[in-house]
C-alpha positions as CSV (number, residue, x, y, z in Angstrom):
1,X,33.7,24.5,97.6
2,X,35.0,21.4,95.8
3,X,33.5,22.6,92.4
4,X,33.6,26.4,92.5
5,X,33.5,27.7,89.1
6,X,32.2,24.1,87.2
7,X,28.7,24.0,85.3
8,X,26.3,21.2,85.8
9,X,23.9,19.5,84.0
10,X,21.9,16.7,85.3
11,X,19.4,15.0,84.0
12,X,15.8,13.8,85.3
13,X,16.5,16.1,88.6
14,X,13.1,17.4,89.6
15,X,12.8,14.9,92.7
16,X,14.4,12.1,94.5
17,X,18.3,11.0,93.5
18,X,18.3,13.8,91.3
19,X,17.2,16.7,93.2
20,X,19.8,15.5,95.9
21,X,22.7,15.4,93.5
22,X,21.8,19.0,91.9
23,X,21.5,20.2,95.4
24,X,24.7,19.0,96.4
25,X,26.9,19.9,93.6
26,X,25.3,23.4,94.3
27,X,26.2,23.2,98.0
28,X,29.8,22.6,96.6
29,X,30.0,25.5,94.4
30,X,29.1,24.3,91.1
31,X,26.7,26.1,88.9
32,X,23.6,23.7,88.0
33,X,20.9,22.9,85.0
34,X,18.5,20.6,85.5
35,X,15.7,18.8,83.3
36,X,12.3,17.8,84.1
37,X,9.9,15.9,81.6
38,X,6.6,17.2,83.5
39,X,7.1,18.3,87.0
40,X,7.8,21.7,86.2
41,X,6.8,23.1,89.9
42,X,9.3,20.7,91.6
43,X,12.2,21.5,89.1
44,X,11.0,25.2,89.5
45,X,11.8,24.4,93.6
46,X,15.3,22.9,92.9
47,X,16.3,25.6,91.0
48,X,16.1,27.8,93.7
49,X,17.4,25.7,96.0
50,X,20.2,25.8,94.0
51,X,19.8,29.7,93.6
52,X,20.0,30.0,97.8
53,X,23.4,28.1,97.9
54,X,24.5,31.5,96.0
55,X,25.0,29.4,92.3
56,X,23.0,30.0,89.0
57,X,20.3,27.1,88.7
58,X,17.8,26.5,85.5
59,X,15.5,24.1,84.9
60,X,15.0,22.9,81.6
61,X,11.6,20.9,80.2
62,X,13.0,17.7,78.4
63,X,12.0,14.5,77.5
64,X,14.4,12.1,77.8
65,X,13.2,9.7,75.5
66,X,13.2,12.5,72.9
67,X,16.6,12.7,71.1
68,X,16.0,16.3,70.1
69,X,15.2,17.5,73.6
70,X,18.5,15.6,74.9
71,X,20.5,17.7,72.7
72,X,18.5,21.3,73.3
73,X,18.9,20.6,77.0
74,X,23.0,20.5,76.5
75,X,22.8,23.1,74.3
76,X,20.5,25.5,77.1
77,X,22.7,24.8,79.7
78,X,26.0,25.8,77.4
79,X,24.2,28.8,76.4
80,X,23.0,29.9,79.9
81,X,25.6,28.5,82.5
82,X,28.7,29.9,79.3
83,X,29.8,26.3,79.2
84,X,29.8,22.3,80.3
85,X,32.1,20.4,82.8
86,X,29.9,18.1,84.4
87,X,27.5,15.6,82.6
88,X,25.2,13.7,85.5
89,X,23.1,11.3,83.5
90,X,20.2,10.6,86.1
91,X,17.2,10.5,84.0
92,X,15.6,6.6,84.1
93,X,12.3,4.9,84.5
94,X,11.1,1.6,86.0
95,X,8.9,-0.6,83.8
96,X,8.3,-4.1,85.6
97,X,7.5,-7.1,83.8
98,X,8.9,-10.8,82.8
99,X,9.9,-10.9,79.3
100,X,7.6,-12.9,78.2
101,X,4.7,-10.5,79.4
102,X,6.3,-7.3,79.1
103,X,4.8,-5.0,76.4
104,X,6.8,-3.9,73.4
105,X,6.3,0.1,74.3
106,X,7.6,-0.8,77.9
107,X,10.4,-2.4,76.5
108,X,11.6,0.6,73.9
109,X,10.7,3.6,76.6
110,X,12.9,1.2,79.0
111,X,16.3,1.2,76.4
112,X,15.3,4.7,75.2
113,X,15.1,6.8,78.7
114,X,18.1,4.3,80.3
115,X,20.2,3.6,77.3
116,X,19.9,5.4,74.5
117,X,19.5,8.9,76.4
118,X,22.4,8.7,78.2
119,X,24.2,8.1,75.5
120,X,22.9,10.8,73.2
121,X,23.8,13.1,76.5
122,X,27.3,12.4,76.6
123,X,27.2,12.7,72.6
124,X,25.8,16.3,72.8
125,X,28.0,17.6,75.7
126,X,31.5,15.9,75.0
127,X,32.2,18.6,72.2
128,X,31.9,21.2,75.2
129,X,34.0,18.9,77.9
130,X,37.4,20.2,78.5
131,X,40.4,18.7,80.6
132,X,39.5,17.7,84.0
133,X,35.2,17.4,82.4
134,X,33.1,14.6,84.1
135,X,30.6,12.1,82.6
136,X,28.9,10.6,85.7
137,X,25.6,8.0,85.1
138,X,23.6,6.5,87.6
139,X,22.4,3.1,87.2
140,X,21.2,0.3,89.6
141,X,22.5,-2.2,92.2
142,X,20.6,-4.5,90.2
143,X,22.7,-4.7,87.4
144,X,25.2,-6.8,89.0
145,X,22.4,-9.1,90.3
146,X,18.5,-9.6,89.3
147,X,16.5,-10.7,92.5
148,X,13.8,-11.1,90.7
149,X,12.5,-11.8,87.3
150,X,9.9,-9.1,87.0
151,X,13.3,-6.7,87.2
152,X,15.2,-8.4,83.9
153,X,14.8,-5.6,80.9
154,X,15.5,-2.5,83.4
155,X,18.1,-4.7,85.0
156,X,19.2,-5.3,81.3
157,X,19.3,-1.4,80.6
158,X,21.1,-0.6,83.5
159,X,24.2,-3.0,83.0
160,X,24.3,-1.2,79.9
161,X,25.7,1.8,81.4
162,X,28.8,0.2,82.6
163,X,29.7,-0.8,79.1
164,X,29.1,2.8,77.5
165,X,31.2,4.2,80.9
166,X,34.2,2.2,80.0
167,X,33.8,2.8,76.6
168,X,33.7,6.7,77.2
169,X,36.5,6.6,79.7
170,X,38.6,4.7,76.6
171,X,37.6,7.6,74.3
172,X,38.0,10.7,76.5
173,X,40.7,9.4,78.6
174,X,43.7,11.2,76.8
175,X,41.4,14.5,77.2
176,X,41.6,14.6,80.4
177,X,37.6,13.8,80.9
178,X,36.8,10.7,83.0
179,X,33.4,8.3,82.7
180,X,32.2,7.0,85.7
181,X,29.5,5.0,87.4
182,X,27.2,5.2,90.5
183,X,24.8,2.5,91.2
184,X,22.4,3.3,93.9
185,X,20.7,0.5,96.1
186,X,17.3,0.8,97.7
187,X,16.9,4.8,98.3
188,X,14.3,6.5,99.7
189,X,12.5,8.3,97.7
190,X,8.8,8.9,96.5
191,X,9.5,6.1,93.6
192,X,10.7,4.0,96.0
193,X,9.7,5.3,99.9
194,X,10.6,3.7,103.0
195,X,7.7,2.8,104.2
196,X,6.4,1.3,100.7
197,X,5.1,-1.7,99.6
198,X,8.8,-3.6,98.6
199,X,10.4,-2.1,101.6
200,X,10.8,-5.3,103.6
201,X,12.1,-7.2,101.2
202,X,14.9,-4.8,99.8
203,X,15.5,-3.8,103.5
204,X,16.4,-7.5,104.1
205,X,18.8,-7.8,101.0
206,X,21.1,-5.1,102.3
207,X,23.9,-5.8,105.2
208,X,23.3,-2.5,107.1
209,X,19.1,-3.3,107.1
210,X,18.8,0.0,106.1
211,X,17.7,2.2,103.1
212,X,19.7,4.9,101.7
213,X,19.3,8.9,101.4
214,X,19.3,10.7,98.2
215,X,22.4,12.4,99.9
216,X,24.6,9.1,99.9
217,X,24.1,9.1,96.1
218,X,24.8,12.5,96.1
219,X,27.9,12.6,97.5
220,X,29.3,10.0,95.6
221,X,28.6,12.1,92.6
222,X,30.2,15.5,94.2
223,X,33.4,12.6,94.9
224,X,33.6,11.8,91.3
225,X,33.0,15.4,90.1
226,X,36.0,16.4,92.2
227,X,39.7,17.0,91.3
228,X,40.0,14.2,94.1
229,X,39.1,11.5,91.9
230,X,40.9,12.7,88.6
231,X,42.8,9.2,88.5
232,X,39.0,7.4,88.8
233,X,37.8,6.6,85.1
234,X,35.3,3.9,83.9
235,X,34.3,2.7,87.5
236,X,31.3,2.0,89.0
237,X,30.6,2.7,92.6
238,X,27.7,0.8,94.3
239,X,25.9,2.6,96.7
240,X,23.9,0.1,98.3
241,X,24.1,-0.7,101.6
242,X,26.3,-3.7,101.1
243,X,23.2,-5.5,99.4
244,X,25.1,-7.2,96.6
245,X,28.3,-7.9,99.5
């Protein structure tokens, strides 16, 4: 029980990478809000998963591309879970598309669900983040390397959240709070399954040949939670098979 007694928020955590990593910060002892945009059935399922591993679970309706909703959701989960030590931004959408083709409203949802809400996030809970409190995004192996053009603006907003993690491990550093980074390679999930369409080819750009479980992104983020990396701060952690080895 690496996190008995620590409240959770995590964003975007109705299915896939989400749902794993409120599941397994449940599974190690921390209490756990989620937030779901629309699929208020599956977030109704996680939170009592989270229930049966004998923790307090909500789910909470937010859009994250809606500033206001960011900041109620933090607000909620103070209110209901009695406080805030670990921010999981998870929340992010994939909107394909070569610049010179890609529409203006795929662009802003793009910087305002990847960027702009993770930011607001951390802005909202840091005034409820005590010593030993945990900021932990997830972004994408394909910020460190674009394989192909149509990936360019989402690979653009997820490079992003390395700068705002360093900055936020600069700021909250002498508090005791650390920022950190998890970038997840090809997972399988029901964005992104298996057996899917692009599965060859991201299959091939990984050393192992092999996609990843939403647990191995899970567990990364129970490691960073954890008093075992209290001297990890504005890192990033790629989870991806050894495709960008």
């Amino acid at each position: 029980m690496m996190l008995e007694g620590k409240r959770a928020l995590v964003t975007g955590a109705s299915r896939g990478i989400g749902a794993s990593i409120a599941k397994a910060l449940a599974a190690a002892g921390a209490d756990v809000a989620i937030t779901y945009e629309k699929s208020s059935e599956q977030a109704a399922a996680v939170a009592k998963a989270i229930e049966a591993e004998g923790r307090r679970g909500i789910a909470i309706q937010a859009d994250s591309a809606d500033a206001a909703a960011i900041h109620a959701s933090v607000q909620k989960t103070v209110e209901a879970l009695g406080g805030l030590d670990i921010l999981v931004n998870n929340a992010g959408i994939l909107r394909m598309g070569n610049v010179q083709d890609i529409s203006i409203e795929d662009i802003d949802a793009t910087l305002n669900v990847n960027v702009r809400a993770p930011i607001l996030a951390a802005k909202a809970a840091i005034p409820h983040l005590k010593a030993n409190g945990r900021i932990i995004s997830i972004g994408s192996y394909f910020a460190d390397r674009v394989p192909a053009s149509l990936l360019g603006v989402y690979s653009a907003s997820k490079s992003a959240l390395v700068a705002l993690t360093q900055g936020l491990a600069r700021e909250l550093g002498a508090h005791g709070i650390t920022a950190n980074l998890v970038q997840p390679g090809s997972i399988d999930t029901d964005m992104n399954p298996v057996e899917g369409p692009f599965a060859a080819t991201l299959k091939a750009l990984t050393a192992t040949g092999e996609y990843g479980k939403g647990d191995d992104i899970a567990q990364a983020v129970v490691f960073l939670a954890s008093a075992n990396a209290s001297y990890i701060t504005g890192a990033t952690l790629t989870v991806d098979g050894g495709a960008n080895a």
